[in-house]
Each structure stands twice: as structure tokens, then as C-alpha cells.
PATI-161136 format. One record per residue (C-alpha): residue number from 1; x, y, z. Coordinates in steps of 0.1 Angstrom, whole numbers, always signed. Layout:
BEGIN
> NUM / X / Y / Z
...
***
This chain:
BEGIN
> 1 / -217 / -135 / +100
> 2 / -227 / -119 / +132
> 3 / -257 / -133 / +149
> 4 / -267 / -101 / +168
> 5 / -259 / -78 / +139
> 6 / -282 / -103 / +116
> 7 / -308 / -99 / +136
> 8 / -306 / -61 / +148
> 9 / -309 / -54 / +108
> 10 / -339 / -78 / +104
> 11 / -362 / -67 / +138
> 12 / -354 / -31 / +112
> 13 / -369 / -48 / +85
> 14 / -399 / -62 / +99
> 15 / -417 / -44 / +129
> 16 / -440 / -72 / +139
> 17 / -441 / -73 / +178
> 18 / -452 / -115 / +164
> 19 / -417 / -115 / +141
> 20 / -397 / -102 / +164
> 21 / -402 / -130 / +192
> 22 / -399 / -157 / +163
> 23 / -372 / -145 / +144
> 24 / -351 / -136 / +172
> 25 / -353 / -165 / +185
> 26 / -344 / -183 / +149
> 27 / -317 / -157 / +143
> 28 / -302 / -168 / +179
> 29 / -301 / -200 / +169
> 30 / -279 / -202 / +136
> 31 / -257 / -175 / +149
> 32 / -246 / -196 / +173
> 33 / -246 / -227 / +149
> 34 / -226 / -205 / +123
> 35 / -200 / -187 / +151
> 36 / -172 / -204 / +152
> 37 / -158 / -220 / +184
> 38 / -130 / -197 / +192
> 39 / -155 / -165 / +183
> 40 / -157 / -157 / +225
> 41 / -123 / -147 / +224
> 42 / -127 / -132 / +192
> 43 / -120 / -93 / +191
> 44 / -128 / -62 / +172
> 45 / -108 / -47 / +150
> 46 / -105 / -13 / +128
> 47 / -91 / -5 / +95
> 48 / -60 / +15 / +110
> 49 / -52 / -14 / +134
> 50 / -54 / -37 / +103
> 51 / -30 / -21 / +85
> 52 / -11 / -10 / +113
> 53 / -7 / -46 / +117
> 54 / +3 / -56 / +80
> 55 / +30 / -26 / +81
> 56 / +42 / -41 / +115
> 57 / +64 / -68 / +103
> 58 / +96 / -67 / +106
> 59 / +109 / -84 / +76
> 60 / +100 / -54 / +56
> 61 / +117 / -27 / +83
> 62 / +147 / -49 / +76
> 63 / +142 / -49 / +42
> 64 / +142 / -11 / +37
> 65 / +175 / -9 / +62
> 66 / +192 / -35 / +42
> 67 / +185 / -16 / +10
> 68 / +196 / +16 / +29
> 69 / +226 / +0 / +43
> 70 / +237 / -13 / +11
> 71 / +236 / +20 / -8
> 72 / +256 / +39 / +21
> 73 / +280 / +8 / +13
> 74 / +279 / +19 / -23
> 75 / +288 / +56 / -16
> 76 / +316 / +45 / +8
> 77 / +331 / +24 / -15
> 78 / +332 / +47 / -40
> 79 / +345 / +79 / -13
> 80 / +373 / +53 / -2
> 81 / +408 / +66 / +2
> 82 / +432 / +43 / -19
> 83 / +459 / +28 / +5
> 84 / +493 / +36 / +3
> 85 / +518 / +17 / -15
> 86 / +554 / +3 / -8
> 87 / +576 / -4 / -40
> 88 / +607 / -19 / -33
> 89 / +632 / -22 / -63
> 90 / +667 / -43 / -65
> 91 / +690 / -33 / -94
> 92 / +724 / -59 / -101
> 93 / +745 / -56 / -130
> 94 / +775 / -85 / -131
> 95 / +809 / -79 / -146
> 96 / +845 / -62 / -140
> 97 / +849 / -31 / -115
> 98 / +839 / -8 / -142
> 99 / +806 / -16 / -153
> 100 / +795 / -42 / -115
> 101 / +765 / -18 / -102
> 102 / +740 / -25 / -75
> 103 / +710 / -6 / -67
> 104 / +684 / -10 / -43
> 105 / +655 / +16 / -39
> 106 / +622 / +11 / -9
> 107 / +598 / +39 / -23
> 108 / +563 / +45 / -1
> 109 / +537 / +62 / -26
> 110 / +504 / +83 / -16
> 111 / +475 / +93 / -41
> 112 / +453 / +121 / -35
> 113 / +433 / +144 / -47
> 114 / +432 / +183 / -51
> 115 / +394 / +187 / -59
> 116 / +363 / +187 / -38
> 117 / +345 / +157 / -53
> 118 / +345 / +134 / -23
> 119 / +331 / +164 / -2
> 120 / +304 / +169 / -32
> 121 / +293 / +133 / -33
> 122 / +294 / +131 / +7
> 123 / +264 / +163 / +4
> 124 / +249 / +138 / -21
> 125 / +243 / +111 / -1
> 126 / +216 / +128 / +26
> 127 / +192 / +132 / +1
> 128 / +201 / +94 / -20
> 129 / +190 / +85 / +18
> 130 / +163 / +110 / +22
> 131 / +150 / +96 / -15
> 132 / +149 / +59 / -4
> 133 / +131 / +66 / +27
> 134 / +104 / +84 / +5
> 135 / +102 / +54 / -17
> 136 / +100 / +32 / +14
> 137 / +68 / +57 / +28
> 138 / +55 / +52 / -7
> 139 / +53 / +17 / -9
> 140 / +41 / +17 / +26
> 141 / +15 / +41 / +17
> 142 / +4 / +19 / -11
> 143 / -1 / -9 / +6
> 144 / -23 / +9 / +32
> 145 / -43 / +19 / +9
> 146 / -46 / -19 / -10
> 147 / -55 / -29 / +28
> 148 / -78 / -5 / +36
> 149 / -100 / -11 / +5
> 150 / -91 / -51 / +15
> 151 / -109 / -40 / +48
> 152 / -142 / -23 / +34
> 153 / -148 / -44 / +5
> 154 / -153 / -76 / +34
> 155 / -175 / -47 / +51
> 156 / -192 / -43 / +20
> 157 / -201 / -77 / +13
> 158 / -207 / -86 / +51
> 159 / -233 / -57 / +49
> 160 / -251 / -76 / +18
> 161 / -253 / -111 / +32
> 162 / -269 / -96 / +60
> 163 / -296 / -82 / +39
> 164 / -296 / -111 / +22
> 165 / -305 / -132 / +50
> 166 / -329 / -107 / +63
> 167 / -347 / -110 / +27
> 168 / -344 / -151 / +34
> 169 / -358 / -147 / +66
> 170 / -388 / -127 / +57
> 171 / -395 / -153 / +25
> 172 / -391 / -185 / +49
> 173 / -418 / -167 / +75
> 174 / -441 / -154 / +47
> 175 / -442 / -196 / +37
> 176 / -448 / -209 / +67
> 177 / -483 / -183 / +69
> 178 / -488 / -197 / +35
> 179 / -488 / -231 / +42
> 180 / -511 / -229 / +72
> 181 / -531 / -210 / +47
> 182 / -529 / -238 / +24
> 183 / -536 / -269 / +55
> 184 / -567 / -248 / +62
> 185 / -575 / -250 / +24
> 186 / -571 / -209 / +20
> 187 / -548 / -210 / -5
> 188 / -538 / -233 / -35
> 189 / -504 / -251 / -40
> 190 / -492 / -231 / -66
> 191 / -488 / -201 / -39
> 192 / -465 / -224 / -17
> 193 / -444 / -232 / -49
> 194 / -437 / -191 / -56
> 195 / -429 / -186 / -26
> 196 / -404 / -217 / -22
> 197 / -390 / -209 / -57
> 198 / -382 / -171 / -45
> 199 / -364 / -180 / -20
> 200 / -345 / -206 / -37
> 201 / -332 / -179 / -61
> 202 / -328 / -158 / -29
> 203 / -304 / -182 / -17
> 204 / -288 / -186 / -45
> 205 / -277 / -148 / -48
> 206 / -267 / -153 / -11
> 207 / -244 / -183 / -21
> 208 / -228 / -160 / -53
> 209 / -225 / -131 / -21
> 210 / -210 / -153 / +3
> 211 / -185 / -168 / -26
> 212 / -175 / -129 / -32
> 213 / -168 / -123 / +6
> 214 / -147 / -152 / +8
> 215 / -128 / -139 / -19
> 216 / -127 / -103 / -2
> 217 / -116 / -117 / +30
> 218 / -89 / -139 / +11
> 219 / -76 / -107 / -4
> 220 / -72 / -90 / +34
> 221 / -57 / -121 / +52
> 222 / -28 / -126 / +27
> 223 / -13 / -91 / +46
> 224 / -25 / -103 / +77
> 225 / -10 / -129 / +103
> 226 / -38 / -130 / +124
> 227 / -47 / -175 / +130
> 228 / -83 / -166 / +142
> 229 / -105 / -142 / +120
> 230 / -114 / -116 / +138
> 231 / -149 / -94 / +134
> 232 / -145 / -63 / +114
> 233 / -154 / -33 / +132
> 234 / -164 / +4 / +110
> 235 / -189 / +17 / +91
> 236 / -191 / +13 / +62
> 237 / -201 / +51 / +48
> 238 / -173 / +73 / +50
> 239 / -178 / +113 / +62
> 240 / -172 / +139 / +40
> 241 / -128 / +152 / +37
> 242 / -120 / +187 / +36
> 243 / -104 / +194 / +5
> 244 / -67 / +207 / +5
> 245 / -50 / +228 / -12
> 246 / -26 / +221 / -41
> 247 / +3 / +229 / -17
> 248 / -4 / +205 / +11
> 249 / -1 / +174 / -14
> 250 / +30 / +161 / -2
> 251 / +33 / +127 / -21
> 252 / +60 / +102 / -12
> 253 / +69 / +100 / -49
> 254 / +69 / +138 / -55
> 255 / +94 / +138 / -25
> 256 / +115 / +112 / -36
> 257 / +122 / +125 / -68
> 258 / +126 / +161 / -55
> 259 / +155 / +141 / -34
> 260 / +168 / +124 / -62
> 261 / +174 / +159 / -80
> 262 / +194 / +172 / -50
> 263 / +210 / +143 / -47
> 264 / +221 / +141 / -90
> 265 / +230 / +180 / -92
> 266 / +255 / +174 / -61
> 267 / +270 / +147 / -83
> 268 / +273 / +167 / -109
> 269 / +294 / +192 / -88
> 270 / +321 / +165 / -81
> 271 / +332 / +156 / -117
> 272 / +344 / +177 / -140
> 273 / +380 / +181 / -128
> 274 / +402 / +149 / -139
> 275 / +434 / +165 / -141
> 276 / +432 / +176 / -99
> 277 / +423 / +138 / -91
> 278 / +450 / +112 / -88
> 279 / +479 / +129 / -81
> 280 / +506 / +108 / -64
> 281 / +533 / +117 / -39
> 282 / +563 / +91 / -33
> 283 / +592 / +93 / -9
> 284 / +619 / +66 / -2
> 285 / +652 / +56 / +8
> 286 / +680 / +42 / -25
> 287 / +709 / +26 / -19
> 288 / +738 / +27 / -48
> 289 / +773 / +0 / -44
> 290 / +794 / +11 / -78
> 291 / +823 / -8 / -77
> 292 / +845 / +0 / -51
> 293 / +823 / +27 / -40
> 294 / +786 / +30 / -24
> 295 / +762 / +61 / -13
> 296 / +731 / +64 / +1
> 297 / +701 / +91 / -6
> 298 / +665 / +91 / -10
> 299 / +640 / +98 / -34
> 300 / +614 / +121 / -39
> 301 / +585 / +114 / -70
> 302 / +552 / +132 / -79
> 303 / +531 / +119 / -105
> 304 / +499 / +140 / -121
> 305 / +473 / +127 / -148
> 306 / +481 / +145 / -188
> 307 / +445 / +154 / -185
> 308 / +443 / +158 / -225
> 309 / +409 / +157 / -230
> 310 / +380 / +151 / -204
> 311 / +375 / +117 / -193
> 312 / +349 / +128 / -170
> 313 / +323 / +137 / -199
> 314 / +305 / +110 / -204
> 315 / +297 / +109 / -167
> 316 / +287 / +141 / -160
> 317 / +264 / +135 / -198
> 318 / +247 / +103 / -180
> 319 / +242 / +126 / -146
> 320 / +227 / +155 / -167
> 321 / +202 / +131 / -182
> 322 / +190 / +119 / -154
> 323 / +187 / +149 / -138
> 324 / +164 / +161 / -166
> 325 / +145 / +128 / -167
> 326 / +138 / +133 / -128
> 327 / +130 / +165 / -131
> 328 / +99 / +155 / -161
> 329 / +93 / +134 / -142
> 330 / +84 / +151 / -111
> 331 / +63 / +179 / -134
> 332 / +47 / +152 / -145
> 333 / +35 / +136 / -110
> 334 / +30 / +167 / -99
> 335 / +3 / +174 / -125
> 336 / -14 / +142 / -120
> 337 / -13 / +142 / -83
> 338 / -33 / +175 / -84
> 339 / -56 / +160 / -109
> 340 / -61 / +129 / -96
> 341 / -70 / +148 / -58
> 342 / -92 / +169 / -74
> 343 / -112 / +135 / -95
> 344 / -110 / +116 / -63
> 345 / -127 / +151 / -43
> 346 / -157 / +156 / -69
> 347 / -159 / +114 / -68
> 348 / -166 / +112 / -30
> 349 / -188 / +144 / -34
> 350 / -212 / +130 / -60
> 351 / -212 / +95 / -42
> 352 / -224 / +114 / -9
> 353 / -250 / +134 / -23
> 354 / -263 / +105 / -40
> 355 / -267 / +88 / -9
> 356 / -280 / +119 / +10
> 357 / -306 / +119 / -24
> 358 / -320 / +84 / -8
> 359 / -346 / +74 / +11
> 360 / -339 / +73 / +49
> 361 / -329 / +40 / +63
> 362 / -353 / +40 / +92
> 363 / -382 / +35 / +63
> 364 / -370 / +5 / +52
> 365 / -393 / -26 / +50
> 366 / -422 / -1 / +51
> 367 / -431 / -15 / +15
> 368 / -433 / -50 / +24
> 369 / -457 / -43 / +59
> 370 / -473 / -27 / +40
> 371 / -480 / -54 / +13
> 372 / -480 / -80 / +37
> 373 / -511 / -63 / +52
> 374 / -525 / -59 / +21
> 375 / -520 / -96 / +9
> 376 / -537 / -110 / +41
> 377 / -563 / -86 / +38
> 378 / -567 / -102 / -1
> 379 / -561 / -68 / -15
> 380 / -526 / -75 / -30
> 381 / -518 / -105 / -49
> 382 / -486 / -134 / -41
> 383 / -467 / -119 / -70
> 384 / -469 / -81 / -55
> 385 / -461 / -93 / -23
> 386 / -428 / -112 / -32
> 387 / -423 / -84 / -57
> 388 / -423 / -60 / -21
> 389 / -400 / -84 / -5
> 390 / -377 / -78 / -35
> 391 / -378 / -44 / -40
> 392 / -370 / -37 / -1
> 393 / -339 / -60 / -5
> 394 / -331 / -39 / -35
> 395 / -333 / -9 / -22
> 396 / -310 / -14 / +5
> 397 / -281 / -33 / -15
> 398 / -282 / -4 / -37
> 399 / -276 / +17 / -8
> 400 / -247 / -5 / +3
> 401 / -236 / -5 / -31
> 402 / -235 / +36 / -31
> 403 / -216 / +33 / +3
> 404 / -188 / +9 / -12
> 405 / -184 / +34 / -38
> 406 / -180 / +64 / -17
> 407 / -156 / +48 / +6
> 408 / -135 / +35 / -23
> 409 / -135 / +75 / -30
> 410 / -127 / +84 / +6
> 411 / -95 / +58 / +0
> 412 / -91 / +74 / -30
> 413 / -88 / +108 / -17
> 414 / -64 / +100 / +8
> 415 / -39 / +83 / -14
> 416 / -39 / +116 / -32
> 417 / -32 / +135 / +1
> 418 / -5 / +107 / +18
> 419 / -34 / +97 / +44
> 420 / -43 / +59 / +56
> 421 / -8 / +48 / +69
> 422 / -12 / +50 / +107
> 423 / +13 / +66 / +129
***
């Protein structure tokens, strides 16, 4: 935990010109205790340069160009011109000059094609491409936004154990009035006890809080590669988005399976023709020796597909189904990506006004002065005072709490609009 930031919050929670000389002095001390060595040469860092960071390596650039790479090899295999072919043929029948024949033939064979289908599934491929590189954006988009909640859930908790240990603080100087109350024979035991007892259960939520943030800060580093933690820098309330229109929500998955349609109805276009594919055009040399005689001459051969019935169907069935299951499936995305910006919009809306409904910030600890006064003065009793000390921790990890919620909005809300990966 920060030092300075621990005790900037706590001067804010107790005003005493007395407290502020103590504690800060206190404060100073277990921040440097509790600062790790290397924290000097520790830095700052934001949200965007976290998950710039985590979308940085380049294991997973070469993972999306190996998966691009291997589908271009997938469409050139299948657009590959067969080779040529050399048949060479020797013919010897044995017996008297009238029936002794020999026959050699050396015929070179071509196949082709007389339809468009390589051209078809060559206008295809752009958008196969175009659809992989929106799934790529998609996942990177996801995983901004699991980082970016990462990020401000350690914010989130690093803001409660600070209030935590400005609530501890307060407790441990209210007990040491106490027992020079108690020395001077002012106040009995039990006093000393309550007090001692609250802030054992006061640093016992701080131990659950400080269990949670390591878990929070385990959830961040596994995308990080960062060796030396560094400090967290942004706040923790987010500002209010604009909203956008239904238009403007370009989603990486609506995109991709717009691409995939292109892509499938181009597909379609190559087959449907089997009798203009596989065609085959041979020429060669022949050689005849009859007997007494020989002659020499050359052959010519074509050779088309019977095309009785169309072997092409159940191709073009399979590319017609999944044409129709991208395209309900893109009406359906569609739908709930303009639902779910609208939710996430009216989410972050009530979360702000609920925080703009609370009490300002700068009036915090005004309840426990105020008791504190009163308890010296013997108007207020131990309970009411420690019940003060409470309620001003309270209040404010309710406010955090609030915060949290609207910033897991804000995320929310820019998922739905394709915002949070940096550029």
C-alpha cells in the first residue's frame, strides 16, 4: 500500500492539527517498513499501458499470422492447378509377319477448367481474411476488457485497505487517550477492552480485504510480465460516456460474421457447374512397326466429365446452410449488442447518480470529530464513539463500493461500443 496515499486519506479523516503530527509521523514509518525494496525504481502505470502491455506479446501476433497463413494455405491448395501428365504406352504382339505388331505411344495430358470457380473462391478469400482478423480484434478486445476490470478491481480494493487502515489508525490513537485516561484513574478497564476488541475485528476485515486484493492482483499479473509490481495509477470513478447511436456499434463479432457471409455467398458462386470442370486435353507422338512395315503420327485426345446428375449438390446444400446459420446469427448479435449497450448505458447512469446522491467526500470523518469531542467532553458514551468511527468507515467503503460498480459499467459500455483496446 502506498505510504503517502495512506496517510493523505487519513490527515482527510481526522483534522486534528495534534493527529496530524502523530500520525504522519506513524504512517511514515510503516510505509517505509511495508514498501518493498525495489519500490524507488518502482513506476506508475495506467490501465491502457496495462493492457497495452498484455496485448504486446508476440506469441499471440504470431499466433493470429500462423492461423492466417494456414488458411491462405488452405485456399491455395484447394485453387492449385493440377500438373500435367506424361503417359508413355509400349504395345508388342509376338508371332509370324502377319499378326507381329508393335506400338509405342508418349501422350502429354492437361486438365482444366471452363468455369469461373477458382476466380469466385479467389474473391472469397479477402473477406475469409478480413473475418479472421475480426475474430482476432475480438479476442483482443475481450481480453482488454478482462484486464481492464483486472486493473480497477486492485484499485478498488487498494482504495478499501486504505480506509481500512485509516479506521485502524483512528481506533489505535483513540486507545492510547484511553489508557492515559485509565493510568490517571478516569476511566475503567472495560473501556480499554472495547476499544482493543474493535480494532481487533477491524483488523480482521482488513486481513479478509488484503486476502481479496491479493487475489485481484493475482488475477491482473497472470496477463502481465512485469518481475517488480508496479503502483497502479487512475481513479477509480469513471466520467460519464456519451451514448452512441445504434449505427456506430461496430462489434468485432458483428464484423466477422458480416465477412463470413461475403466470404460463403462467393463460394456458392463457384460450384454449381461440374460438367465445365475437369476437362482434359492430351497430345502425343505414336509410333506403329506392322510387320514389314512402320509409320509414325500423333495423337490428339480430349476428355469431359458425363455430368449426369450434379455432384456439386451437396456442397453448395452445406454452403447454403451456413450461409443462413451466419446470417441468424448475425441478427441475432446484432439484437443483443444494441440491448446490451443500451443496459450497460442506463447501468453506468444509475451508478453515477447514485454517487452524485452522496454525501461530499470532503465531510468525511465529520461524524467521528464530532463524537470524539463529545466523548471527551463526557457527553457521548464509548459505544457511540466507536459506533462513529464505524459508521465513517462505512460510509466511505460504500462509496468505493458504488465507484467499483460504476466503472465495471463504464467497462461495460465500452465492450458494447469496441472501446478499451489501445491503439
Amino acid at each position: 500500500m502506498n505510504a503517502l496515499h495512506v496517510f493523505l486519506r487519513t490527515l482527510v479523516f481526522f483534522k486534528s492539527p495534534m493527529v496530524h503530527r502523530s500520525f504522519a509521523w506513524v504512517m511514515a514509518l510503516l510505509g517505509v517498513l511495508a514498501l518493498p525494496q525495489s519500490a524507488s525504481a518502482q513506476s506508475e502505470v495506467s490501465v491502457d499501458e496495462v493492457v497495452r502491455a498484455a496485448l504486446a506479446r508476440p506469441d499471440i501476433e504470431e499466433r493470429f499470422s500462423a492461423r492466417i497463413a494456414g488458411a491462405r494455405a488452405e485456399v491455395d491448395e484447394e485453387l492449385v492447378i493440377p500438373m500435367p501428365t506424361l503417359e508413355l504406352a509400349h504395345e508388342q504382339v509376338f508371332g509370324n509377319a502377319d499378326v507381329r505388331n508393335l506400338e509405342f505411344s508418349a501422350l502429354v495430358e492437361q486438365s482444366f477448367d471452363l468455369s469461373g470457380w477458382r476466380a469466385s473462391l479467389r474473391e472469397a478469400w479477402p473477406h475469409r481474411e478480413s473475418a479472421l482478423r475480426a475474430a482476432a480484434q475480438s479476442w483482443r478486445l475481450e481480453v482488454a476488457t478482462t484486464v481492464r476490470e483486472a486493473f480497477f478491481r486492485v484499485r478498488h480494493h487498494q482504495e478499501r485497505m486504505a480506509v481500512m487502515d485509516a479506521w485502524i489508525a483512528g481506533l489505535e490513537r483513540g486507545l492510547t487517550g484511553v489508557q492515559a485516561r485509565e493510568a490517571r484513574g478516569d476511566v475503567s478497564a472495560y473501556q480499554t477492552r472495547r476499544i482493543r476488541r474493535e480494532i481487533e475485528l477491524a483488523t480482521a476485515r482488513r486481513a479478509s480485504e488484503a486476502a481479496v486484493l491479493a487475489e485481484a492482483w493475482a488475477n491482473l499479473e497472470r496477463w502481465t510480465t512485469w518481475e517488480t509490481r508496479p503502483r497502479l495509477r487512475g481513479d477509480l470513478q469513471p466520467t460519464a460516456a456519451p451514448s452512441a447511436e445504434i449505427g456506430e456499434l461496430r462489434r468485432p463479432k458483428l464484423e466477422r460474421l458480416q465477412h463470413q457471409k461475403r466470404a460463403l455467398r462467393a463460394e456458392l458462386d463457384a460450384w454449381g457447374s461440374p460438367f465445365l470442370r475437369g476437362w482434359a486435353l492430351g497430345a502425343g507422338y505414336r509410333y506403329v512397326d506392322a510387320g514389314s512395315s512402320d509409320g509414325h503420327g500423333f495423337l490428339v485426345t480430349l476428355a469431359l466429365p458425363l455430368a449426369f446428375w450434379n455432384t456439386d449438390a451437396p456442397r453448395r446444400e452445406q454452403l447454403r446452410a451456413q450461409h443462413l446459420e451466419a446470417s441468424r446469427e448475425l441478427a441475432l448479435l446484432t439484437s443483443l449488442a444494441t440491448r446490451e449497450h443500451a443496459a450497460a448505458q442506463a447501468r453506468l447512469e444509475a451508478a453515477l447518480r447514485s454517487l452524485e446522491a452522496m454525501s461530499d467526500p470532503a465531510h468525511d470523518g465529520e461524524l467521528t470529530r464530532l463524537a470524539q469531542v463529545a466523548f471527551e467532553a463526557g457527553e457521548a458514551t464509548l459505544p457511540e464513539l466507536l459506533d462513529a468511527f464505524e459508521s465513517d468507515a462505512d460510509l466511505q467503503l460504500a462509496r468505493l463500493d458504488l465507484q467499483w460498480e460504476a466503472r465495471r459499467a463504464a467497462i461495460a459500455l465500452d465492450r458494447s461500443r469496441s472501446l478499451g483496446v489501445p491503439q
